[in-house]
C-alpha positions as CSV (number, residue, x, y, z in Angstrom):
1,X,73.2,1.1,60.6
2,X,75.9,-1.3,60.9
3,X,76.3,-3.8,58.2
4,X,76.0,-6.9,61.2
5,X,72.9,-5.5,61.7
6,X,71.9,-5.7,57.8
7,X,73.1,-9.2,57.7
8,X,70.8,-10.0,61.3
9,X,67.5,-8.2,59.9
10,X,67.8,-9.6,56.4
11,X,68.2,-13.6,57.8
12,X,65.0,-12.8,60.1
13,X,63.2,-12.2,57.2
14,X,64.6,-14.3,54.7
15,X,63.1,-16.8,57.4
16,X,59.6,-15.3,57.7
17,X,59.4,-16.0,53.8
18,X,60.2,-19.1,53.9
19,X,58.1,-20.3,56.4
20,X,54.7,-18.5,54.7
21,X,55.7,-20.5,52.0
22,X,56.2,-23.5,53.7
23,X,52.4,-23.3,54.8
24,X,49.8,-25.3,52.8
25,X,47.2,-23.0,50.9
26,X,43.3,-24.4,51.7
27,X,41.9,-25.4,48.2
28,X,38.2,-23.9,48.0
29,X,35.0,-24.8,46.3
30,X,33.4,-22.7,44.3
31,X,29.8,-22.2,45.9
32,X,26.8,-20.3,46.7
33,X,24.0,-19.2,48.7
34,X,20.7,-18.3,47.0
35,X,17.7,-18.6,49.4
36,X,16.8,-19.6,53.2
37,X,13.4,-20.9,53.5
38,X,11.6,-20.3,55.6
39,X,13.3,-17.0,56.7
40,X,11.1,-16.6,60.2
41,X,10.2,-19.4,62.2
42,X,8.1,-19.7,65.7
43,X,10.5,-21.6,68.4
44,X,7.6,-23.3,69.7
45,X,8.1,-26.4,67.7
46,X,11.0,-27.9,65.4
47,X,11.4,-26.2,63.1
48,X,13.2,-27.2,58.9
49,X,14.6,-24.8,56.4
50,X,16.1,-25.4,53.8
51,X,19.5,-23.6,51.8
52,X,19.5,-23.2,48.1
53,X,22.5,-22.6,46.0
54,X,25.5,-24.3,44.0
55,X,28.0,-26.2,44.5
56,X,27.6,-28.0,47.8
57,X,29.3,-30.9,49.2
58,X,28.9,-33.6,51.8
59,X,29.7,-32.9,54.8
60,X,28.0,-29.4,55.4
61,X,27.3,-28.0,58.6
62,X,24.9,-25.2,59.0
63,X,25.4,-22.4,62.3
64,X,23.3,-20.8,63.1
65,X,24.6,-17.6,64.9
66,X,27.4,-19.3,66.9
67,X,25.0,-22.4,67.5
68,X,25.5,-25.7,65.2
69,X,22.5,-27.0,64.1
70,X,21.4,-30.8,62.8
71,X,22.3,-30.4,59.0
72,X,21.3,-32.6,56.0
73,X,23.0,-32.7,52.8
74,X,20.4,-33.3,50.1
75,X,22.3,-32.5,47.0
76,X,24.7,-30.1,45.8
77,X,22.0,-27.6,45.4
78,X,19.9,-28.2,48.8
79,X,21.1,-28.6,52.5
80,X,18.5,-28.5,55.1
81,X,18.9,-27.7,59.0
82,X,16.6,-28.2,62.0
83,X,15.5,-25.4,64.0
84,X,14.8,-26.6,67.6
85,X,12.2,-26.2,69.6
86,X,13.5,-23.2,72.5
87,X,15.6,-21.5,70.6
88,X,16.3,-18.0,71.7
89,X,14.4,-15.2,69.3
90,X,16.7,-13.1,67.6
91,X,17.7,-12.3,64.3
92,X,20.9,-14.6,63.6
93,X,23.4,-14.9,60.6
94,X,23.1,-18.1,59.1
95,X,26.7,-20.1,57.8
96,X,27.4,-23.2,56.0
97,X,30.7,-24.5,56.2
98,X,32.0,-27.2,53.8
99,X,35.2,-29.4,54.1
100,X,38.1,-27.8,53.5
101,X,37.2,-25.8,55.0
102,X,34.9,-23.2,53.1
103,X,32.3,-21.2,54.5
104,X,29.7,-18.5,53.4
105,X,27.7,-16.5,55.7
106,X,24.6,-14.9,55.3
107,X,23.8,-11.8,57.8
108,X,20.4,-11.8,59.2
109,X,19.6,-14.8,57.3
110,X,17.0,-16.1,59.6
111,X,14.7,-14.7,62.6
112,X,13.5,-16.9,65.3
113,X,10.4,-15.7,67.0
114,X,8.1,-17.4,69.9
115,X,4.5,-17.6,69.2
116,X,2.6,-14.5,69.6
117,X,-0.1,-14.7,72.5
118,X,-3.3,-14.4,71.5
119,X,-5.3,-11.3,73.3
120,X,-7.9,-12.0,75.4
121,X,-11.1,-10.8,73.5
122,X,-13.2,-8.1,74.4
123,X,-16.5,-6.6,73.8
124,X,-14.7,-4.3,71.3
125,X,-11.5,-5.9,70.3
126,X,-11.8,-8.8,67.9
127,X,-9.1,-12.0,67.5
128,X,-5.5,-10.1,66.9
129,X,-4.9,-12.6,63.6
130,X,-6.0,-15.9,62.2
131,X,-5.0,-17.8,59.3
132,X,-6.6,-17.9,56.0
133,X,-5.7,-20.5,53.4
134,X,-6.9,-19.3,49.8
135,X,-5.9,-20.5,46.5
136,X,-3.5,-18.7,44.5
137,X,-3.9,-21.0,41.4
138,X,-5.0,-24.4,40.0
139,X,-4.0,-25.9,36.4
140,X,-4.4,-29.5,34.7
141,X,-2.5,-31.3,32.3
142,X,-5.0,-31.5,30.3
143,X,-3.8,-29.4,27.7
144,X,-6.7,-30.3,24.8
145,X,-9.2,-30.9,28.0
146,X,-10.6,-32.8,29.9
147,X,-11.8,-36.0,27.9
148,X,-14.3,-39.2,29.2
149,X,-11.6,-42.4,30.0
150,X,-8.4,-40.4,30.0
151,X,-7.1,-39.5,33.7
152,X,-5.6,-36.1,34.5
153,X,-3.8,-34.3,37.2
154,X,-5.6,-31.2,38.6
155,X,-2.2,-29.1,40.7
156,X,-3.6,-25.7,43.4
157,X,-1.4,-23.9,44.8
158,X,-2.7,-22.8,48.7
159,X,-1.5,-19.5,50.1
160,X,-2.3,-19.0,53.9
161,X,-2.7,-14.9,53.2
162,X,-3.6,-14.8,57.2
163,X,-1.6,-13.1,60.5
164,X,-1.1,-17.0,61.8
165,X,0.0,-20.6,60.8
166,X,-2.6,-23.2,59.9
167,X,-2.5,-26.1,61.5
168,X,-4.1,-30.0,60.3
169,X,-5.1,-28.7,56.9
170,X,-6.9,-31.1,54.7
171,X,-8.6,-30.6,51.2
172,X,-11.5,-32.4,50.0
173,X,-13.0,-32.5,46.4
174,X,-16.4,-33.1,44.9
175,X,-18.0,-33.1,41.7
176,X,-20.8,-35.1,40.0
177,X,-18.8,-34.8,36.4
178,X,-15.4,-36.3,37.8
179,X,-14.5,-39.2,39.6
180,X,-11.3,-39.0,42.5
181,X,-8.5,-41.4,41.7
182,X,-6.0,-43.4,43.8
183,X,-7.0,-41.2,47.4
184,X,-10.8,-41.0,47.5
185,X,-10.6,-37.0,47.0
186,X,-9.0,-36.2,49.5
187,X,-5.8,-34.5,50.7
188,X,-3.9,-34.2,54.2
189,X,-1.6,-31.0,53.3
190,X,-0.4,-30.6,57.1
191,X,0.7,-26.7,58.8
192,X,1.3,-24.1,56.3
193,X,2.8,-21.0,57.7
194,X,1.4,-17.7,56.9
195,X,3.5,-16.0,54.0
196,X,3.9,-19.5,52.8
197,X,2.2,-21.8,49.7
198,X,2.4,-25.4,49.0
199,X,1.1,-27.3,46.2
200,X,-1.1,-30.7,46.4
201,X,-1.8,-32.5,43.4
202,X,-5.3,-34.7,42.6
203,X,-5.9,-37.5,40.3
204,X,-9.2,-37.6,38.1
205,X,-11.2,-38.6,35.5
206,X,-14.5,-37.7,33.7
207,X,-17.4,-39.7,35.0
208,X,-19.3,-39.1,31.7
209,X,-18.8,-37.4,28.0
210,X,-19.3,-34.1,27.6
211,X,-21.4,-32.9,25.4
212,X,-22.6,-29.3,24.1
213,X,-20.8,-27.8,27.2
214,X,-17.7,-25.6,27.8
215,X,-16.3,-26.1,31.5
216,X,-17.2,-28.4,34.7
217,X,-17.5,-27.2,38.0
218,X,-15.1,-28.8,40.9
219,X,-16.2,-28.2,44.3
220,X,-13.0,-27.8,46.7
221,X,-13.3,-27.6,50.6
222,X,-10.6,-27.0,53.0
223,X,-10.2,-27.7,56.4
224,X,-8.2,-26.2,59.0
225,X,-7.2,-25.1,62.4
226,X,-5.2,-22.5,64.3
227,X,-2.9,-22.4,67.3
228,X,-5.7,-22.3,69.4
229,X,-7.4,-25.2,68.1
230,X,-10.1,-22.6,66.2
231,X,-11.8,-24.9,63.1
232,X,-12.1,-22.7,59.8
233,X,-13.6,-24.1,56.4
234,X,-13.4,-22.6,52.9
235,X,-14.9,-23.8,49.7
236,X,-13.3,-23.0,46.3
237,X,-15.5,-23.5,43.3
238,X,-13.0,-24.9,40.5
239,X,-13.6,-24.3,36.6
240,X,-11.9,-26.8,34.8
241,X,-12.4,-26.9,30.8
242,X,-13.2,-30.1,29.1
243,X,-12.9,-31.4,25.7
244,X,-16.4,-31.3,23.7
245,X,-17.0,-34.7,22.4
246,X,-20.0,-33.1,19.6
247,X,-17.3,-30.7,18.1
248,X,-14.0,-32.7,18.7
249,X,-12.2,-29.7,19.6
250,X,-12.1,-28.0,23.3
251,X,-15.3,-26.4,24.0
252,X,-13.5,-23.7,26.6
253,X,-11.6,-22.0,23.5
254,X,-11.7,-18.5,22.9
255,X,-13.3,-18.7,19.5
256,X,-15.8,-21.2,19.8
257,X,-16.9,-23.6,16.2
258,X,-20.2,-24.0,17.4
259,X,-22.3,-26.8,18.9
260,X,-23.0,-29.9,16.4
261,X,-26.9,-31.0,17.7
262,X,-30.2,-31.1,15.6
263,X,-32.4,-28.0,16.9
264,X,-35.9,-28.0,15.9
265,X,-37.7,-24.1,16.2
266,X,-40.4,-22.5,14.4
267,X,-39.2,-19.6,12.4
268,X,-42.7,-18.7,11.6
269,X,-46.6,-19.3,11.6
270,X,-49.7,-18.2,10.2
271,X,-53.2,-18.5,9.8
272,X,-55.6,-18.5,6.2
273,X,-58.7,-15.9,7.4
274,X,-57.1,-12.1,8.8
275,X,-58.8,-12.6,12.0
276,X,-59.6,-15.2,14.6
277,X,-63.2,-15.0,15.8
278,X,-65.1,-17.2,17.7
279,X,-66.7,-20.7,16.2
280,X,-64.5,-19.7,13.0
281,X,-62.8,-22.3,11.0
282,X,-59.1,-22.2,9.9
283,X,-55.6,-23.4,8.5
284,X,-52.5,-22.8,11.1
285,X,-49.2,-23.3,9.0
286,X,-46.1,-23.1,11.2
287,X,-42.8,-23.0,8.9
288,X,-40.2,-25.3,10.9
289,X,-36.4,-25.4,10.5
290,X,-33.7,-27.1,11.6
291,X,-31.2,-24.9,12.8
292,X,-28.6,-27.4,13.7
293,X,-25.8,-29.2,12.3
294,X,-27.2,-32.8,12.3
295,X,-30.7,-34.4,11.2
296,X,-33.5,-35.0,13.2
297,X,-35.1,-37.8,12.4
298,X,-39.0,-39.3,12.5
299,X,-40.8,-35.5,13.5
300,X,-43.6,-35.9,15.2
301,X,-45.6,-32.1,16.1
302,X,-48.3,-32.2,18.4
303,X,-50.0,-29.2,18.7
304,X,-51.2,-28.2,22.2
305,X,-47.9,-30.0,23.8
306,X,-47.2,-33.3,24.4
307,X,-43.8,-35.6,24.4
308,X,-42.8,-38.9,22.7
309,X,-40.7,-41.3,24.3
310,X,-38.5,-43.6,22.4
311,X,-35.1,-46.0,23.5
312,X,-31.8,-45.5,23.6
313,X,-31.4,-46.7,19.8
314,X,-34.3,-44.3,18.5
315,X,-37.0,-46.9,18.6
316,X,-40.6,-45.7,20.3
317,X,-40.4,-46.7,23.4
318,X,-43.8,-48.3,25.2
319,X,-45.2,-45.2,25.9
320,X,-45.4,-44.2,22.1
321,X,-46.7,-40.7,21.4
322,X,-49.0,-38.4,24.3
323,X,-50.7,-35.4,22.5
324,X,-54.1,-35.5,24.6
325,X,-52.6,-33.5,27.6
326,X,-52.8,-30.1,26.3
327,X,-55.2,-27.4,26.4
328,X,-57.8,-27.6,24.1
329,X,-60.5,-25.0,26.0
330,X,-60.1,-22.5,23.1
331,X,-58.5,-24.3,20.2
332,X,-59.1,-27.6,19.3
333,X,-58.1,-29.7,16.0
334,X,-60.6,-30.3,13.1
335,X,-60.6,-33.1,10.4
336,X,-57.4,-34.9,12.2
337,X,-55.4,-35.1,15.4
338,X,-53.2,-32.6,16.5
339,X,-50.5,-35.5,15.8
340,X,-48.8,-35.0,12.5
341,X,-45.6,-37.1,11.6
342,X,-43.3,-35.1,9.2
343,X,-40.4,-37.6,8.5
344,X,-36.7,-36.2,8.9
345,X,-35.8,-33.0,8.2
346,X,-31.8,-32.2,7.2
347,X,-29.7,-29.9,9.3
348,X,-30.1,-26.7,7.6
349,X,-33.6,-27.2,6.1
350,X,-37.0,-26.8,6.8
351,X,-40.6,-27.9,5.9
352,X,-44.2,-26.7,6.0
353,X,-47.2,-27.9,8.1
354,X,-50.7,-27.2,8.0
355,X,-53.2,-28.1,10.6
356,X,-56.8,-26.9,10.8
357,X,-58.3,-26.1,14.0
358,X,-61.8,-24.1,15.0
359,X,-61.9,-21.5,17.5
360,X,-64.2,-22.7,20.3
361,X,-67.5,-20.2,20.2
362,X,-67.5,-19.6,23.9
363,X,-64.0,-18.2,23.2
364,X,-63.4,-14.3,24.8
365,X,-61.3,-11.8,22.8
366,X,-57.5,-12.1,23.6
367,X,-54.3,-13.2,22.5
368,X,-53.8,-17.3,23.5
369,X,-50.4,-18.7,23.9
370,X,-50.3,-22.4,22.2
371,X,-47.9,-25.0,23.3
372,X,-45.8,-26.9,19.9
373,X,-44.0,-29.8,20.6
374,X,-41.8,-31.3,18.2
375,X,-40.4,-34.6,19.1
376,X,-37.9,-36.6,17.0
377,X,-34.7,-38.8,17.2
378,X,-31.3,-37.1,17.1
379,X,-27.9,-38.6,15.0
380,X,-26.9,-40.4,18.3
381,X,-30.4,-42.3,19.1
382,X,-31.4,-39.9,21.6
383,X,-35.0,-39.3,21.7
384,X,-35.6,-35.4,22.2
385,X,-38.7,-33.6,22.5
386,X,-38.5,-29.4,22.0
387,X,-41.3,-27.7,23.2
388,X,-42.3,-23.7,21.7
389,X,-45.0,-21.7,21.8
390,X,-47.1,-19.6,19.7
391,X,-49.3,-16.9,20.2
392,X,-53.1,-16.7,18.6
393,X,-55.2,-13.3,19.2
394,X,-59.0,-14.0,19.1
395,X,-61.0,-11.1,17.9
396,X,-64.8,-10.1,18.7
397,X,-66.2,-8.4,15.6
398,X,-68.7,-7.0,15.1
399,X,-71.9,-8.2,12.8
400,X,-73.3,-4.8,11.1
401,X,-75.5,-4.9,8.5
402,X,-76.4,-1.3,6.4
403,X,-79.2,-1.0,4.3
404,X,-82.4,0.8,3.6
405,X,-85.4,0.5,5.7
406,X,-87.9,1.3,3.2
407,X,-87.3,0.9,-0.9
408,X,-85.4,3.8,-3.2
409,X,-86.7,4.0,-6.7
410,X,-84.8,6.3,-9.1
411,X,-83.8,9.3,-7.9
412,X,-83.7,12.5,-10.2
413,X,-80.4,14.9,-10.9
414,X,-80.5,18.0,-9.3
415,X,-83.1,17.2,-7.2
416,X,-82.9,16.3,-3.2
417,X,-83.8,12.8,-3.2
418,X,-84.4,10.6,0.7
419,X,-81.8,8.3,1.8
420,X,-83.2,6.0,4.4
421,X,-79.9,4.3,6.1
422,X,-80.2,1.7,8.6
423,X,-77.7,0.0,10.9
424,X,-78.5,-3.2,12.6
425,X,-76.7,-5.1,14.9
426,X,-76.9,-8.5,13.9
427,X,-74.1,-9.7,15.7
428,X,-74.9,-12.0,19.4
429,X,-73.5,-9.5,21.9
430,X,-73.4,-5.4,22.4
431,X,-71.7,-3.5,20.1
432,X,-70.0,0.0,20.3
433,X,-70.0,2.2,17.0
434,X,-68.1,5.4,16.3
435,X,-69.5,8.2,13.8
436,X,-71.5,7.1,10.9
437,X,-70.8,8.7,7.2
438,X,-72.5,8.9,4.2
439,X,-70.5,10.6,1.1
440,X,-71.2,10.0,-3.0
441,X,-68.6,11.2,-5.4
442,X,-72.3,11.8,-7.8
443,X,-74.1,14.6,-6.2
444,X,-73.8,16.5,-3.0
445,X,-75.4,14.8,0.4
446,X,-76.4,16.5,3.3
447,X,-77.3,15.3,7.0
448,X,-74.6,12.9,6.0
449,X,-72.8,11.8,9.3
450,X,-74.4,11.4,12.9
451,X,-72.7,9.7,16.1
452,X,-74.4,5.7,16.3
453,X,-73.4,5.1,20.0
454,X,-74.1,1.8,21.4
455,X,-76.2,-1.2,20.0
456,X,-77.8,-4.3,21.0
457,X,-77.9,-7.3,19.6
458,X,-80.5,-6.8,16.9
459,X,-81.0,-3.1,17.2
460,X,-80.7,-0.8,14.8
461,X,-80.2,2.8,13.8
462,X,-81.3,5.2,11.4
463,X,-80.1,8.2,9.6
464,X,-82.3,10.1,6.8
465,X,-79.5,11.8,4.5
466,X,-80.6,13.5,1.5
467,X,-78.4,13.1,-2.0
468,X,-78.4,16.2,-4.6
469,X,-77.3,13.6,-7.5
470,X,-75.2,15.6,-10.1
471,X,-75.2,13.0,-12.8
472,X,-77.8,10.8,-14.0
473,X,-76.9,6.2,-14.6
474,X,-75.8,4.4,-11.6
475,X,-74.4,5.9,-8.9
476,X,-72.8,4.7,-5.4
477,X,-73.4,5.7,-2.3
478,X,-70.7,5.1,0.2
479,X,-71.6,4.6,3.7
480,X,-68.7,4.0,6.8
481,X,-68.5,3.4,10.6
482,X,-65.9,3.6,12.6
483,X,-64.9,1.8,15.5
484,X,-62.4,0.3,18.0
485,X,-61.9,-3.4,18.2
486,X,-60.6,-5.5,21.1
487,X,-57.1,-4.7,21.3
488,X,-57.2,-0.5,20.7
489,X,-56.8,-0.8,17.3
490,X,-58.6,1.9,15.2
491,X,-61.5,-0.2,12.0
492,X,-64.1,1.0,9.6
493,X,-67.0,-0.8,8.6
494,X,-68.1,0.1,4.9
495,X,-71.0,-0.3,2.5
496,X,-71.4,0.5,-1.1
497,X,-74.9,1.1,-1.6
498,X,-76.1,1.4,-5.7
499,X,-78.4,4.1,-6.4
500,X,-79.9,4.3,-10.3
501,X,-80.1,8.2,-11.1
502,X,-82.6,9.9,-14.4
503,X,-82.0,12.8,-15.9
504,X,-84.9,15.1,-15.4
505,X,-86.6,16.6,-18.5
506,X,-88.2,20.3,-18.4
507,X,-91.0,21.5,-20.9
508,X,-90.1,24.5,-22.7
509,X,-93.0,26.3,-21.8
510,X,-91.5,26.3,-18.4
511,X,-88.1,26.5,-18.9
512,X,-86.8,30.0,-17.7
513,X,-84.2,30.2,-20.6
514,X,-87.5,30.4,-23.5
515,X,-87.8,34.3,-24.4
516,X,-91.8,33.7,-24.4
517,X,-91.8,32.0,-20.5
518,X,-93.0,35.6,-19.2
519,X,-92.4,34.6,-15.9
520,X,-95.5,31.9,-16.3
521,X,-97.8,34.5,-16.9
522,X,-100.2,34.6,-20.2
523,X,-98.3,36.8,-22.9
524,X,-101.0,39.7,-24.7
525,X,-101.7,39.3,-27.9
526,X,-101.3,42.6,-30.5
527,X,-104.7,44.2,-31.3
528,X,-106.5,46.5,-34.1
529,X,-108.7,49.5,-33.6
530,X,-111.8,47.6,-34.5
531,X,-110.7,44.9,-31.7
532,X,-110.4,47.9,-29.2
533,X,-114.1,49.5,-30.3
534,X,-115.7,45.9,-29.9
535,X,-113.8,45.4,-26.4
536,X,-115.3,48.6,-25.5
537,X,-119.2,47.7,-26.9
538,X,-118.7,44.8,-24.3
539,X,-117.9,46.3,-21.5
540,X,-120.9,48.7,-21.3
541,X,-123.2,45.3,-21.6
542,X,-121.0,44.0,-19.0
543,X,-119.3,41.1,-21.0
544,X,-116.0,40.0,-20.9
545,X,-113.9,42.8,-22.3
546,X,-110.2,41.6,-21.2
547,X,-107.4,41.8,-24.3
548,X,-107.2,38.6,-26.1
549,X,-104.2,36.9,-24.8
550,X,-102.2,33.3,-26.1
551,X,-104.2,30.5,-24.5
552,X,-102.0,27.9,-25.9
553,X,-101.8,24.7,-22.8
554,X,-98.4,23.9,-21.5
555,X,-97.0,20.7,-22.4
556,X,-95.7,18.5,-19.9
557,X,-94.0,15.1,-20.7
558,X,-96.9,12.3,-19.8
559,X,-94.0,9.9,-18.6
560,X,-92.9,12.8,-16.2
561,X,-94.0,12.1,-12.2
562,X,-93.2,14.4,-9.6
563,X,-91.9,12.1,-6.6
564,X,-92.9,13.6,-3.5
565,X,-90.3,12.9,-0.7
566,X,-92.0,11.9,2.7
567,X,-88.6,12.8,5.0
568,X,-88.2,10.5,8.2
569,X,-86.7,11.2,11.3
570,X,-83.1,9.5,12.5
571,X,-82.7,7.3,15.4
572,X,-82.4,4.2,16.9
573,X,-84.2,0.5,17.4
């Protein structure tokens, strides 16, 4: 190459230089695009979304594919931009340009769509979609609770989870416990499309203390419609905690410190006599404690139920004391009312009282339940009647008397001796025995244990047992019947019957262990030769020519008398 041409090539671009760096360099802000919402909207209405980032200025248009769109700066964080009503469906790229200028553009940053038809229904074929608003979550700022003369702002967030928009919603609230502030509980939220949430806010306050409770319940209904003008309702049930005004704390903690009240129970009761029975006199003591954390004050206990009604500041109030409604058919009070006043009792204590009642004779075997009221005035002047109830059990018995039907004089050892048992029924209705035994730890018995059976009032039994008595002095004669009472529970009825016992004397003459007893026959006496002639001498004259034998009479104790036993037959009356 020729060096004119060097020099002509060089100039040219000696001159493009320069005149790059002749043009001014666009300054640009530093700026961002974070989120586009909403990121789908129907074209059959206007429509707004709304750009998030950094760094924006005044002045910012939004395009919309190649489309400029009404744009609103709201900050240097937030621009907004109408949709209009018409615009073509598509998927577009969304810019924003600032002065300068600057742009940034997001692809497929929004999606236009036109409303989706809504199939014509069938037999079959249900709705294609409808909206469903739901709540995704609701708070206070009530951090220590809810508390009586402080207001508070309850937040929800609403969802519509549904296929379609919602259209006119509105929220209502209601609640017995809270009073609406400032809008008369309610809310006009407006459309919501589906995908989307929104939050509404409501003013309150409590309509009353709380007392002894954890949580209130806030009734929330919403209110709706869909493109079709479809009405829809839903009703949330709201659990909001509240601040206990007993404890001081919040009731709705996860370690509760327990409720600060007087409670008034009876921990136990008891009567004086082992069994209930008809027309019986006795004591009921009922032990009663006060299980709360305050006093109660001025107790009043009515048995058989009742109430007491007093003011607001603890005093009895016109009506006084009522103790004459309860029921009184098979216990009734004896020697006072069944009003007893016991004064205060402490939180943490207890006391005793005693009140004696009969047991009406026309009363059936059974187990009563008995109402026990105990009225009294709490710490805060409230006038509070607790009502328990005990249960009685009423027992039939019955009235057996054992004895013997004809007198026993003294028996005699090792001899069988009569026992004449009898069993009478002296009781006013039928009775049921079980097996009847007779045993004696003195002697042997025999015939000692029959079946009795059934007995009417004022029949009777008999059993004729016979005792071997081994030992002579008083003896005892036990004598048992079993049963079963009115509740299946297995008794014995028992006697101890005294017996006086004499040793029985034998005369030697008799008694088998004296070497001379020969059986009882007369012993022969020893005899000379002379004796024998003479015995002989007799006999030919025909006298009595028998060997001399020992004549001598047996003794036997005058005092001594054979008893003779005259045995009778068992049965019954």
């Amino acid at each position: 190459m020729s060096s004119k041409r060097k020099i002509i090539f060089s100039t040219i671009f000696l001159f493009i230089l320069l005149f790059s760096l002749a043009q001014p360099i666009p300054v640009r802000a530093i700026f961002s695009v974070a989120t586009i919402t909403p990121n789908l909207v129907v074209n059959d209405i206007p429509n707004t979304i709304s750009i998030e980032g950094t760094d924006f200025l005044a002045g910012a248009q939004v395009k919309v594919g190649d489309t400029d769109v009404t744009t609103t700066f709201v900050s240097d964080t937030i621009v907004t931009a109408i949709i209009p009503p018409g615009f073509l469906s598509g998927i577009y790229s969304v810019e924003i340009v600032l002065p300068g200028p600057t742009s940034i553009v997001i692809p497929a940053g929004l999606t236009v769509v036109a409303p989706t038809p809504m199939p014509t229904p069938t037999g079959t074929q249900p709705p294609f979609a409808r909206p469903q608003v739901v709540v995704s979550s609701y708070s206070t700022n009530a951090n220590s609770g809810i508390r009586y003369g402080q207001e508070f702002n309850l937040t929800v967030r609403l969802a519509n989870s549904g296929g379609i928009r919602a259209y006119g919603i509105q929220v209502t609230y209601s609640s017995s416990e809270l009073l609406m502030l400032r809008n008369g509980g309610v809310s006009a939220v407006g459309n919501l499309n589906n995908g989307s949430s929104v939050d509404i806010s409501q003013t309150m306050t409590a309509a009353n203390p709380f007392y002894g409770v954890s949580s209130t319940a806030l009734e929330m209904n919403v209110n709706y419609y869909d493109v079709n003008g479809v009405a829809y309702s839903e009703k949330f049930n709201l659990i909001l905690g509240v601040y206990n005004t007993y404890t001081g704390v919040v009731a709705a903690t996860a370690t509760p410190t327990g409720v600060h009240l007087s409670q008034l129970i009876v921990s136990d009761y008891k009567t004086d006599v082992p069994q209930l029975e008809p027309g019986l006199l006795f004591n009921l003591e009922l032990s009663i404690q006060n299980k709360g954390d305050l006093p109660a004050k001025s107790v009043t206990m009515i048995i058989g139920g009742g109430s007491a009604s007093g003011g607001g500041d603890g005093t009895p109030g016109p009506g006084g004391v009522s103790g004459s409604g309860g029921d009184f058919s098979n216990f009734a009070p004896v020697g006072s009312s069944n009003v007893q006043s016991l004064g205060d009792i402490p939180a943490q204590t207890g006391l005793t009282a005693t009140q004696q009642m009969i047991v009406n004779v026309d009363t059936n075997p059974g187990a009563y339940p008995m109402k026990v009221t105990l009225s009294y005035t709490d710490s805060y002047g409230n006038q509070v009647n607790d009502e328990q109830v005990i249960t009685l059990l009423v027992y039939s018995l019955p009235n057996i008397d054992i004895s013997f039907y004809q007198p026993v004089f003294d028996l005699y050892t090792y001899q069988s001796n009569l026992l004449p048992i009898q069993v009478v029924n002296q009781g006013r209705k039928a009775t049921i025995l079980g097996n009847l035994t007779v045993t004696s730890e003195a002697g042997t018995v025999e015939n000692g244990q029959t079946f009795v059976g059934a007995l009417e009032s004022g029949g009777f039994f008999t059993l004729d047992a016979m005792l071997t008595p081994e030992m002579s002095g008083q003896v005892e004669v036990l004598v048992s019947i079993d049963y079963t009472d009115d509740f299946n529970q297995t008794r014995t009825i028992t006697k101890t019957l005294t017996l006086n016992v004499v040793e029985m004397e034998i005369d030697p003459a008799i008694d088998p262990s004296n070497p001379d007893f020969n059986g009882g026959l007369p012993i022969e006496q020893p005899q000379t030769v002379w004796q024998k002639i003479w015995r002989f001498i007799l006999g030919i004259f025909g006298l009595d020519s028998g060997a001399p034998v020992n004549q001598a009479p047996i003794q036997v104790d005058p005092g001594f008398e054979q008893p003779l036993p005259v045995p009778m037959p068992g049965g019954k009356g």
